[in-house]
TORLODREN-958246 format. One line per 8 residues: number of its first residue (from 1); their letters; for each residue x, y, z of N, C-alpha, C, CB. Coordinates in steps of 0.1 Angstrom, whole numbers. Glycine has a CB too. Layout:
<keros>
NUM	a	X:Y:Z:X:Y:Z:X:Y:Z:X:Y:Z ~ ...
</keros>
This chain:
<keros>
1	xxxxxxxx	-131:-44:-154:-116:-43:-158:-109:-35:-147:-115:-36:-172 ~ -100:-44:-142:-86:-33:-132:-81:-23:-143:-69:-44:-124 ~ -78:-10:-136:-72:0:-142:-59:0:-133:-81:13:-143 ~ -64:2:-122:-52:0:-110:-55:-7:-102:-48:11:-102 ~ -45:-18:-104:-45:-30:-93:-39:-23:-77:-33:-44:-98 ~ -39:-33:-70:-33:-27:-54:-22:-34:-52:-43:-29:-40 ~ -16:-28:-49:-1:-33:-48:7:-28:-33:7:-26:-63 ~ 21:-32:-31:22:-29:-14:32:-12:-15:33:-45:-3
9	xxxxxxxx	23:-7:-6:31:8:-7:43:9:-4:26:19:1 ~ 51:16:-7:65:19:-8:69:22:9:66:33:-19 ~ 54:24:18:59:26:31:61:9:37:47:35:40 ~ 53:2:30:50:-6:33:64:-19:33:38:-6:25 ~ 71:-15:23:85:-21:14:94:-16:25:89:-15:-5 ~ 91:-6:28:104:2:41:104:-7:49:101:19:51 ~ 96:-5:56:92:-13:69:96:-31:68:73:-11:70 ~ 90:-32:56:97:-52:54:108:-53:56:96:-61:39
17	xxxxxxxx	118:-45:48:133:-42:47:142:-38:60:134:-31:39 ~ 133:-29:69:138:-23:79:136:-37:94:128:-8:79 ~ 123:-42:93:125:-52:101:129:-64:96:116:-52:107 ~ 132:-67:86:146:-79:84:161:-74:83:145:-87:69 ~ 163:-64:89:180:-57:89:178:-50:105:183:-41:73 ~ 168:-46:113:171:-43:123:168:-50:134:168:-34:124 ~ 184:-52:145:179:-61:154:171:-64:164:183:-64:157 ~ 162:-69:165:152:-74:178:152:-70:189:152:-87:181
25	xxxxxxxx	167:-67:194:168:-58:208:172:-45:207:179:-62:218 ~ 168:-38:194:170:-26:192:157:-13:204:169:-26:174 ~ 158:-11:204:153:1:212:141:6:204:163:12:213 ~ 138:8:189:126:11:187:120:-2:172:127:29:184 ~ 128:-14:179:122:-23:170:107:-25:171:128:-35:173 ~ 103:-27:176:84:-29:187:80:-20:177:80:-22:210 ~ 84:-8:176:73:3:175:75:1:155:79:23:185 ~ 84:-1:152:84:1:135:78:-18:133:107:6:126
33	xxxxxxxx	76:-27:140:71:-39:144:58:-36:140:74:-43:158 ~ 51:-29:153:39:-26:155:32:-18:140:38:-16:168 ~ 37:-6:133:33:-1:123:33:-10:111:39:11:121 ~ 42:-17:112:45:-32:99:31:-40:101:63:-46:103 ~ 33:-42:113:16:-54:115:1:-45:115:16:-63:135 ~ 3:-33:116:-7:-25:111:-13:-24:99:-5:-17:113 ~ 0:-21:90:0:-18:72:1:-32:68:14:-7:64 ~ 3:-41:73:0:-59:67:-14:-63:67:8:-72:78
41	xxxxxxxx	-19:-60:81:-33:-62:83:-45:-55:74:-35:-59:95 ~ -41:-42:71:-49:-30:65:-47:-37:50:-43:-12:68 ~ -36:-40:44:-34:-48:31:-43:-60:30:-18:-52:29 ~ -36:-64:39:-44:-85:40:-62:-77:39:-41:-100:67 ~ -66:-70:47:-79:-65:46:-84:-64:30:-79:-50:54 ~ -77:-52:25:-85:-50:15:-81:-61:0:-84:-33:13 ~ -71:-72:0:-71:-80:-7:-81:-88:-6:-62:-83:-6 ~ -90:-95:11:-98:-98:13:-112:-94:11:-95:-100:19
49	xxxxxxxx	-114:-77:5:-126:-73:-2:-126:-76:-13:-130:-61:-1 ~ -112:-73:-27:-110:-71:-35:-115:-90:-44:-96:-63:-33 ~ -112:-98:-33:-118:-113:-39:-132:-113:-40:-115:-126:-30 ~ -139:-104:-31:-153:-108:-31:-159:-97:-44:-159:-105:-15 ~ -147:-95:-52:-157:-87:-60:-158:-99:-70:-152:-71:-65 ~ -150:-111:-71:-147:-117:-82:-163:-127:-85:-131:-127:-80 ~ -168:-125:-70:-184:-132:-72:-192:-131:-72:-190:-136:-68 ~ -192:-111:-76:-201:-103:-79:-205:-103:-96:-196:-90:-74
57	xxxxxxxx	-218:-104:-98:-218:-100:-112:-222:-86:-118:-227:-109:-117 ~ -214:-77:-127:-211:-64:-126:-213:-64:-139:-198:-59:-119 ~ -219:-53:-143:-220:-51:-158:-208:-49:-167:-228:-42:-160 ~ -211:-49:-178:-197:-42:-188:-199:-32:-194:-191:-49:-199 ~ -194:-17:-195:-183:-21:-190:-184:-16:-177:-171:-17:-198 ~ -169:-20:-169:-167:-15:-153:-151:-11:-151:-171:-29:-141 ~ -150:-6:-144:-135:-2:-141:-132:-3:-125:-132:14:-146 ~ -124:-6:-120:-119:-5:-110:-105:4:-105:-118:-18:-109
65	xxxxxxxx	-102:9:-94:-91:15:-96:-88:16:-77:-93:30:-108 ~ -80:8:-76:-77:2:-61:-65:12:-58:-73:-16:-60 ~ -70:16:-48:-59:25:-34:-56:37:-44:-39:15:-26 ~ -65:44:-50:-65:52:-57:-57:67:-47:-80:51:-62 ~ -48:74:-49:-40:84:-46:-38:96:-52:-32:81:-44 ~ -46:104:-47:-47:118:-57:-42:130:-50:-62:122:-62 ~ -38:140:-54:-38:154:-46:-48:162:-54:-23:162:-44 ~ -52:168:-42:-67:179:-52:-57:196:-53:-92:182:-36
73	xxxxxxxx	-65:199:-55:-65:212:-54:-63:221:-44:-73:214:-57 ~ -62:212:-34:-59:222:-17:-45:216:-12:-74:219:-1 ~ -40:210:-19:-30:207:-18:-33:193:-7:-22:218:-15 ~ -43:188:-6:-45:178:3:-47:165:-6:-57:182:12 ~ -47:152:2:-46:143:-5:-56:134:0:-33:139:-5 ~ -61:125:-13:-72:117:-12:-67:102:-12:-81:121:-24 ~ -65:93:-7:-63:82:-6:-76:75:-4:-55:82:3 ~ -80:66:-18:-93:58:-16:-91:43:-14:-101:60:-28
81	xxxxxxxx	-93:37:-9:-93:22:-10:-97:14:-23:-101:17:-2 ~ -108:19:-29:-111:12:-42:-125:18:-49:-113:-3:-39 ~ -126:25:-62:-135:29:-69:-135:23:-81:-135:41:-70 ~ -153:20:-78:-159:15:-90:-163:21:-97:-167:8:-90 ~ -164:23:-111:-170:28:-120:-174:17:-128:-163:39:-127 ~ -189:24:-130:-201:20:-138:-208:26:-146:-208:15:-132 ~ -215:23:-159:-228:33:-164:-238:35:-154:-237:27:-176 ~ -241:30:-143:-252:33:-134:-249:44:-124:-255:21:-126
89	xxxxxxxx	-234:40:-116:-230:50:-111:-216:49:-104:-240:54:-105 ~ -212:54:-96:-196:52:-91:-197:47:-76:-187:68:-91 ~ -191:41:-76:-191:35:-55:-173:39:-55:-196:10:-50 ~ -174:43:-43:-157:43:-39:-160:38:-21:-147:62:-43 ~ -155:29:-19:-149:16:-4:-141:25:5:-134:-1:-9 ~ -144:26:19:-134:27:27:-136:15:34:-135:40:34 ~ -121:10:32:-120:-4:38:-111:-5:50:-115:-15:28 ~ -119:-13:61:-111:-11:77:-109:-25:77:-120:-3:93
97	xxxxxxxx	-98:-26:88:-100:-46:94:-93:-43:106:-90:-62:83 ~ -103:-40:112:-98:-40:127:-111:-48:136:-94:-20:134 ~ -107:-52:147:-116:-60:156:-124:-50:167:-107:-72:164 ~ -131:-57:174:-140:-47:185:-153:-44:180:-134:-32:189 ~ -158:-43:191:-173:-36:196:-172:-19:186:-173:-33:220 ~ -180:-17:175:-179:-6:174:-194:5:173:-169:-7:164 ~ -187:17:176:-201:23:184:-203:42:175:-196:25:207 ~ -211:42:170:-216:55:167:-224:67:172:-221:54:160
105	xxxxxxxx	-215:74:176:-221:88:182:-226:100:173:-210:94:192 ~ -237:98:167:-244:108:156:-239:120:160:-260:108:155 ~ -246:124:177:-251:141:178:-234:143:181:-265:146:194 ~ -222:133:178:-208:140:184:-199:137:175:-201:133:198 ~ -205:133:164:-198:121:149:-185:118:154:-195:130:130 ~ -191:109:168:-174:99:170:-179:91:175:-160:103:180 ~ -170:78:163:-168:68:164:-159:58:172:-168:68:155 ~ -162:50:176:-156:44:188:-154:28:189:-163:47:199
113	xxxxxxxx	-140:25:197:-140:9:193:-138:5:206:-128:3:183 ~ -144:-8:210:-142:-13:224:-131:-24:219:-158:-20:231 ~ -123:-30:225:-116:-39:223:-119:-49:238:-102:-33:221 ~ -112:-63:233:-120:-74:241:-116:-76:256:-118:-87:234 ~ -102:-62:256:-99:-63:268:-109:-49:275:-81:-62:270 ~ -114:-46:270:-126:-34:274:-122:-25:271:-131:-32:288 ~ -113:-20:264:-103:-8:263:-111:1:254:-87:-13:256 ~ -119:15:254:-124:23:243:-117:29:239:-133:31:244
121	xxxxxxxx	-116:32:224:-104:41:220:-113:49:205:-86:30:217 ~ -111:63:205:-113:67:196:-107:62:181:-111:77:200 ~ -118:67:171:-114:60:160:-116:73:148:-123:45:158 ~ -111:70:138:-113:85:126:-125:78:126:-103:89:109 ~ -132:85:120:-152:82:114:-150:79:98:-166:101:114 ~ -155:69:98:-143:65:83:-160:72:73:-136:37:78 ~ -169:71:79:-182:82:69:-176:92:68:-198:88:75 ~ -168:102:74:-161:114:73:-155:113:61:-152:116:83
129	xxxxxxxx	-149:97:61:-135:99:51:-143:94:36:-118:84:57 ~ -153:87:33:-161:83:27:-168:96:16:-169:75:37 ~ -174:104:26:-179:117:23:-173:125:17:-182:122:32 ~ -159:126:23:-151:133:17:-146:131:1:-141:133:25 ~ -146:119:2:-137:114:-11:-151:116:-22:-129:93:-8 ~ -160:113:-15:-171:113:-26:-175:129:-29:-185:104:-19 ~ -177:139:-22:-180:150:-24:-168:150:-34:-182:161:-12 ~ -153:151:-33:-143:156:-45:-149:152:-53:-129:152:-47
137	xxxxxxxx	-155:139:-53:-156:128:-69:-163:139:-79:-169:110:-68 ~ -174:142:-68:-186:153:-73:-183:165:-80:-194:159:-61 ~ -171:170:-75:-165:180:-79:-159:175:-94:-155:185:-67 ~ -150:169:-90:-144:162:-107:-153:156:-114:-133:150:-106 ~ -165:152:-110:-173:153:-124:-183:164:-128:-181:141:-125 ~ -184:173:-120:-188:189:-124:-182:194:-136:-183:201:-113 ~ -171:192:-133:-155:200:-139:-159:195:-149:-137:197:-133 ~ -159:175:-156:-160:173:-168:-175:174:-173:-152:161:-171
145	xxxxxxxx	-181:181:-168:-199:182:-171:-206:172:-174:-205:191:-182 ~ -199:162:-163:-210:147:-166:-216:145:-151:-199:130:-172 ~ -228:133:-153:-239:129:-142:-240:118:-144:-251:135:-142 ~ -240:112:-126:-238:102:-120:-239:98:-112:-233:100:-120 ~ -243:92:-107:-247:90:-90:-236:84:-85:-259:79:-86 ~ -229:94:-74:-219:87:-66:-225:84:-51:-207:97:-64 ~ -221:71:-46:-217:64:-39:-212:59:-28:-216:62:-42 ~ -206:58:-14:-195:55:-8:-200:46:2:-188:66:-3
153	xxxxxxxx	-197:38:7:-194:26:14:-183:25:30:-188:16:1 ~ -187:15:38:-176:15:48:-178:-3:47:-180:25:65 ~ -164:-5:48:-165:-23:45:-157:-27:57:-157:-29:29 ~ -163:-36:63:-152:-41:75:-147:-57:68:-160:-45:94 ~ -132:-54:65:-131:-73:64:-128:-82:69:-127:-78:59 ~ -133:-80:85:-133:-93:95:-145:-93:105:-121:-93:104 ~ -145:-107:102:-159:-111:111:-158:-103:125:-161:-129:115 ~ -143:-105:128:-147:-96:144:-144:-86:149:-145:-102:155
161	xxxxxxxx	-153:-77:134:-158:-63:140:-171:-64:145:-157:-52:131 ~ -177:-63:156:-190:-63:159:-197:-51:159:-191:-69:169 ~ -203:-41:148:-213:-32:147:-230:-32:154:-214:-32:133 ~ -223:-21:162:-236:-18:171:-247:-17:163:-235:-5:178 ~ -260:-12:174:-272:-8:165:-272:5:158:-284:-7:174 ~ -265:14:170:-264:31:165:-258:31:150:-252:42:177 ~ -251:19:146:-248:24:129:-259:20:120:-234:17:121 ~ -273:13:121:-280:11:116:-284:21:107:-286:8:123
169	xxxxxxxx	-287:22:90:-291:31:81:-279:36:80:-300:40:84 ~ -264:34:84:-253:38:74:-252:33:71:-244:41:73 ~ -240:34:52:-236:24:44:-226:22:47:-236:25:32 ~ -227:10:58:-214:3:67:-218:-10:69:-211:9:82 ~ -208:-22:64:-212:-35:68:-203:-43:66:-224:-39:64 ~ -203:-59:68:-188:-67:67:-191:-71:53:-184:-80:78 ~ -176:-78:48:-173:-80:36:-182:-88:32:-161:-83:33 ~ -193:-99:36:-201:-104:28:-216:-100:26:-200:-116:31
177	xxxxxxxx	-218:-86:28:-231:-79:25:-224:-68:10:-239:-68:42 ~ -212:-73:6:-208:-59:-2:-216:-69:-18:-182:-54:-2 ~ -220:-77:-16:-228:-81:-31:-241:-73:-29:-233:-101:-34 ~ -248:-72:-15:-260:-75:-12:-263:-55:-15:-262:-86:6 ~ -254:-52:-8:-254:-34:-13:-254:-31:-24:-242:-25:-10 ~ -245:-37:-39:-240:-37:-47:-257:-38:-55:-227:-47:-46 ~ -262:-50:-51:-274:-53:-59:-281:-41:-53:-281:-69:-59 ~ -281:-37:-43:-293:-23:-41:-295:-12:-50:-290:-15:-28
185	xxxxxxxx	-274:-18:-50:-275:2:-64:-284:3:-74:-261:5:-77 ~ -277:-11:-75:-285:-12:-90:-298:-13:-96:-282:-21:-95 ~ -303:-18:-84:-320:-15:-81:-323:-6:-83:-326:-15:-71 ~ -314:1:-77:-319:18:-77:-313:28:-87:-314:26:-63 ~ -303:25:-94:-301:27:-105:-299:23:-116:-298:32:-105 ~ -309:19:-125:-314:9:-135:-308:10:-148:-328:10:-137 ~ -311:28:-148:-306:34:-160:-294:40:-161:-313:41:-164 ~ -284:39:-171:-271:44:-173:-274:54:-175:-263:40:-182
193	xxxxxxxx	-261:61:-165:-260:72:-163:-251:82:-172:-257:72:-153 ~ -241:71:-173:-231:80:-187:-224:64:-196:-212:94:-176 ~ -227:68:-206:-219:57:-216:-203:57:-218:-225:59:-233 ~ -202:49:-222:-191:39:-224:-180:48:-227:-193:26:-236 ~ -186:59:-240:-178:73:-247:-170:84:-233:-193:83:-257 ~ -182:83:-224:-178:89:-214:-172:85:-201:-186:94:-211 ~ -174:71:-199:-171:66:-187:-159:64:-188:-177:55:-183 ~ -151:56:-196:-135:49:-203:-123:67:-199:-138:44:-231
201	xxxxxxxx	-126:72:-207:-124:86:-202:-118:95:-185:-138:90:-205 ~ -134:95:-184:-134:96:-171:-125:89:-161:-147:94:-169 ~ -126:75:-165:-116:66:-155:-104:67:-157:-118:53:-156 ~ -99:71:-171:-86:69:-176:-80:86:-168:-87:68:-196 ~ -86:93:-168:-83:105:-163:-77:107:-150:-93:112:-164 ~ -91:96:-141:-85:92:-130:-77:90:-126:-86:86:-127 ~ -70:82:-133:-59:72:-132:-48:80:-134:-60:59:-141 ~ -47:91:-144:-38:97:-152:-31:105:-137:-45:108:-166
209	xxxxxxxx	-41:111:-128:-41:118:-117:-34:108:-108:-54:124:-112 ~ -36:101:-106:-29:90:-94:-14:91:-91:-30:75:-99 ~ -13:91:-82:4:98:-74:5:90:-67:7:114:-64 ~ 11:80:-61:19:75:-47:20:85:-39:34:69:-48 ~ 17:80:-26:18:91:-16:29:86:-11:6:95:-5 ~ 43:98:-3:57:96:-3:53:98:14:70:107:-14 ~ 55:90:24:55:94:38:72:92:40:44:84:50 ~ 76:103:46:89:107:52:88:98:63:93:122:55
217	xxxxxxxx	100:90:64:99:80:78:115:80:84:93:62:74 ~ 118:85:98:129:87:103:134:71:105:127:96:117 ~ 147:69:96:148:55:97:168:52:103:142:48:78 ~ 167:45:116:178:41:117:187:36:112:178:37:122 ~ 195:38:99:202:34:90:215:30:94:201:42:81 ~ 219:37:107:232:34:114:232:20:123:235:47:123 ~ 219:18:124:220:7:130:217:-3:126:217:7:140 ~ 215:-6:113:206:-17:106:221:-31:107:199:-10:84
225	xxxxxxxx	219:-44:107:228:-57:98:228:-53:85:221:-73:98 ~ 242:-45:84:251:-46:68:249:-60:63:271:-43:70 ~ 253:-62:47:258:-73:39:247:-79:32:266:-83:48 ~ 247:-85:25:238:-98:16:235:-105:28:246:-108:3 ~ 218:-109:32:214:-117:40:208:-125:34:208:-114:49 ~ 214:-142:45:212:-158:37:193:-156:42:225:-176:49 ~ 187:-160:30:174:-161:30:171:-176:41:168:-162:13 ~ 178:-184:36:177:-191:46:181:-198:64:177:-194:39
233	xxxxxxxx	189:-183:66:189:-180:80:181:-169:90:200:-178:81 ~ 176:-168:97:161:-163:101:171:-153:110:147:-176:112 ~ 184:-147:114:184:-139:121:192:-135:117:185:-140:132 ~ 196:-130:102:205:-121:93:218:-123:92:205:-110:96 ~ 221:-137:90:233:-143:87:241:-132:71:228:-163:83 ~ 250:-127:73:259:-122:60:260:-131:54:272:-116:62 ~ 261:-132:41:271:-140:29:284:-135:27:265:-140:14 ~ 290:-137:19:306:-137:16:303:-137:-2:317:-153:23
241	xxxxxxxx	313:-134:-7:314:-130:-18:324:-143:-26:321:-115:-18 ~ 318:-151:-30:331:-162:-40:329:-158:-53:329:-180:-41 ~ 334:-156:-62:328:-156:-75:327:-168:-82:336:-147:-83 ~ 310:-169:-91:305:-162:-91:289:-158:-85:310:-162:-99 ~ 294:-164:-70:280:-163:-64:283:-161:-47:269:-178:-68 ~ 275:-155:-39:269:-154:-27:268:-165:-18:258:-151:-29 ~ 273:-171:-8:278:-179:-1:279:-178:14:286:-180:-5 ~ 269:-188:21:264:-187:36:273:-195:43:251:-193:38
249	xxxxxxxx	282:-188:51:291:-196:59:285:-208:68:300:-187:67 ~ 272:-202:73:265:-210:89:259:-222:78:249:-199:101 ~ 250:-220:69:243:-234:66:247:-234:50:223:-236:71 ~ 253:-227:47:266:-235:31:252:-230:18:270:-264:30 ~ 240:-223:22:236:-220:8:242:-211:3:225:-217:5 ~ 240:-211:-13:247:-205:-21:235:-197:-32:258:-216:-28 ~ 239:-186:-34:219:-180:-39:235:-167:-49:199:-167:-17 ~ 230:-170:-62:235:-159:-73:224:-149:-72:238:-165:-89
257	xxxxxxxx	214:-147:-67:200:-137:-65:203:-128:-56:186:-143:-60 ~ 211:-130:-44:209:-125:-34:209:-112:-34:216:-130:-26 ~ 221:-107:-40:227:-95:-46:211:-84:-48:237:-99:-62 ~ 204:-87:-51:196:-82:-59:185:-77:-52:192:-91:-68 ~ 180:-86:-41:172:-83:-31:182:-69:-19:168:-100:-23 ~ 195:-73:-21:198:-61:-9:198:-49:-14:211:-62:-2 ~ 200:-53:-36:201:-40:-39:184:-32:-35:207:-40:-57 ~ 174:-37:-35:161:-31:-32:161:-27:-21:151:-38:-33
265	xxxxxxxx	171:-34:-8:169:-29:3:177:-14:6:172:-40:11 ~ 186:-14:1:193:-5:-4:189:10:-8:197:-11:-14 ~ 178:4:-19:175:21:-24:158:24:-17:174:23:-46 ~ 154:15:-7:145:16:1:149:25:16:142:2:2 ~ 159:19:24:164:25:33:174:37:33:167:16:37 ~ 181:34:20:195:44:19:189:54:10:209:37:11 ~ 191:47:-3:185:55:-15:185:54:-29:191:66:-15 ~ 187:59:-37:189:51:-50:204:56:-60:174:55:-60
273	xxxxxxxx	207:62:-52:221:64:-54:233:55:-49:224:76:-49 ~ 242:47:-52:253:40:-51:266:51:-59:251:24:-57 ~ 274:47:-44:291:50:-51:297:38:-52:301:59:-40 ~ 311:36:-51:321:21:-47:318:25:-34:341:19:-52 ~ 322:33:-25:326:33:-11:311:30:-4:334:49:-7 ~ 300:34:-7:287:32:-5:284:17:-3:279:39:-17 ~ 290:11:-15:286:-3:-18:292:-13:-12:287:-6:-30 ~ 304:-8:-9:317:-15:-2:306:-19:14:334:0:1
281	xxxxxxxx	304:-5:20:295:-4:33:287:-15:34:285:9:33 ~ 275:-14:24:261:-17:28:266:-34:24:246:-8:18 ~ 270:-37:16:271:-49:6:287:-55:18:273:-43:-16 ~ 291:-50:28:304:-59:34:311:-60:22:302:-77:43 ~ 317:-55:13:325:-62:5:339:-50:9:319:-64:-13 ~ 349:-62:12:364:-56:15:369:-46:2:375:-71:17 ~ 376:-57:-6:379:-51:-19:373:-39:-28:377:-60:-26 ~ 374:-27:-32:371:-17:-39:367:-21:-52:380:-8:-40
289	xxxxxxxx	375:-28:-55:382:-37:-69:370:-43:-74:394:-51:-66 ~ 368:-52:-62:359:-62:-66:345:-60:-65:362:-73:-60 ~ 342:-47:-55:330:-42:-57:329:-32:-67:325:-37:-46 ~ 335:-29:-78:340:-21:-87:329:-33:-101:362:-20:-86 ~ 336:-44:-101:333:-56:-111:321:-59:-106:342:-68:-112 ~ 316:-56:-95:301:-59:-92:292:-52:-100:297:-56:-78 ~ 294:-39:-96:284:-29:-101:282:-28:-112:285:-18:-99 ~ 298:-31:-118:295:-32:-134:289:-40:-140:303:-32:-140
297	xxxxxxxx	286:-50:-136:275:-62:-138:262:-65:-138:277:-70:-131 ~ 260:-51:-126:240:-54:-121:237:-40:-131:232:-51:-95 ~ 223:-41:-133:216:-33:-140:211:-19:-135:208:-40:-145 ~ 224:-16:-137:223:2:-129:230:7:-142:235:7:-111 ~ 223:22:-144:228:34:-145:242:40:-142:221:38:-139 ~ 247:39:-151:264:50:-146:260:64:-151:283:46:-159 ~ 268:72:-140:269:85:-140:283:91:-137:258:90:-132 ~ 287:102:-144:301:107:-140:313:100:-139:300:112:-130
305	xxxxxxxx	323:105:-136:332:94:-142:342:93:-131:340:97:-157 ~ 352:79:-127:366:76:-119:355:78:-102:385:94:-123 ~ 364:90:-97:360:90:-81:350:93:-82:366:98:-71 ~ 337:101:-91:324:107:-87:312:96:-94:323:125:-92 ~ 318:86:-101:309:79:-105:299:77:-95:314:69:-109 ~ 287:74:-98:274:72:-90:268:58:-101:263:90:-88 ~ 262:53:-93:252:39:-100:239:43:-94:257:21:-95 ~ 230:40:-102:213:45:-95:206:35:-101:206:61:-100
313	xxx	199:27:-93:188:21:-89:177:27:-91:188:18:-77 ~ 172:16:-107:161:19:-105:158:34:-114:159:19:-90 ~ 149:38:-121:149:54:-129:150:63:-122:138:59:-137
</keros>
């Protein structure tokens, strides 16, 4: 059973938003480009582990709980890729998808990636990050005085990561040995470790702890394409306002939705606060009036009244 599915992070929504509103010859388009095709790839990755569990056979009960986000006690934060819970015992994934030659330095614990243009470049030691997450686990099941065998994993989910010899005997390998690990556990641990009374609990607790992590991102908002953009123009064509729908001057579609997507873009980039004069801005609409009869229409929140009214997106 999913407890927590995986879903795309809120940095992740910035970034989509931000490079369909900012233009292509902007000055730090490339670089908010580059971090978008990073956090796409690291997603595409672990959606591509998350199928191979569907061909695993896993006892009942089981819990899952994907991109799990906690803060502990040191005020630091745990970000897991995906933990299993089981009566046998717990596994929690650190999942990478990146390409290259990669290389393990025990006596220096650094890990390293060759790329195909020969390029070495240091890498975090994702056993570091593995270890870590698993020692807390240890801790949080101290705390509820239960026993279990924890677990941790390193999963690559593309064929072209190529793993040296020096990682040999870590629990590191590509996405189609994660059955073949999976059946080892269990080999090895036969007997349940905590029942059903305890496990359901335990997971639910988990989950109870789970936070989104909020990354502050310096975002050009002065320079973004204002207005409702025609979905079906690729370089941010505005719409126009007819009542009672949205209207593409260059190729004539007409979308009563549109409204709706900018409001997301809106409280992604801006915020979740709207005024009239706010909405007038982001949304090109001339008229006060008539962006007045807008707002009163979409499913926002009123607050305060005449000139200080505010509309808010979203709770």
């Amino acid at each position: 059973m999913i407890l927590l599915d995986r879903q795309e992070s809120e940095q992740h929504k910035i970034l989509e938003a931000l490079i369909r509103r900012l233009p292509s010859t902007h000055t730090e388009y490339m670089n908010y480009f580059e971090k978008l095709r990073r956090i796409h790839a690291g997603f595409a990755g672990e959606q591509r582990v998350d199928a191979e569990w569907l061909e695993i056979m896993l006892p009942h009960p089981h819990y899952f709980l994907h991109n799990l986000q906690i803060l502990n006690h040191f005020g630091t934060t745990h970000q897991i890729d995906t933990v299993l819970l089981c009566p046998q015992f717990i596994l929690i994934l650190e999942i990478k998808n990146v390409t290259g030659f990669l290389d393990f330095d025990e006596s220096f614990n650094q890990f390293t990636r060759t790329t195909a243009e020969g390029d070495v470049e240091g890498m975090t030691n994702p056993f570091h990050q593995g270890m870590r997450h698993m020692e807390w686990m240890m801790v949080m099941l101290q705390q509820y005085r239960l026993e279990i065998p924890v677990h941790y994993a390193v999963v690559f989910a593309t064929k072209n990561a190529i793993l040296s010899k020096s990682l040999r005997g870590q629990p590191i390998f590509h996405v189609s040995g994660l059955r073949y690990y999976v059946r080892e556990l269990f080999q090895q641990h036969k007997e349940a470790g905590m029942d059903e009374e305890k496990l359901f609990p335990f997971a639910s607790k988990l989950l109870s702890m789970h936070r989104p992590i909020k990354r502050e991102m310096a975002l050009p908002v002065q320079d973004i394409v204002k207005g409702v953009l025609c979905d079906s123009c690729l370089n941010g064509q505005s719409m126009i306002y007819r009542y009672p729908k949205w209207y593409c001057q260059r190729c004539g579609t007409v979308d009563q939705e549109a409204i709706f997507k900018t409001l997301e873009d809106y409280r992604l980039l801006v915020g979740k606060a709207l005024t009239n004069k706010s909405f007038c801005e982001f949304f090109k609409i001339d008229s006060p009036n008539t962006a007045y009869k807008l707002l009163r229409k979409l499913p926002l929140k009123a607050e305060g009244t005449k000139s200080n009214r505010k509309y808010l997106i979203g709770n």
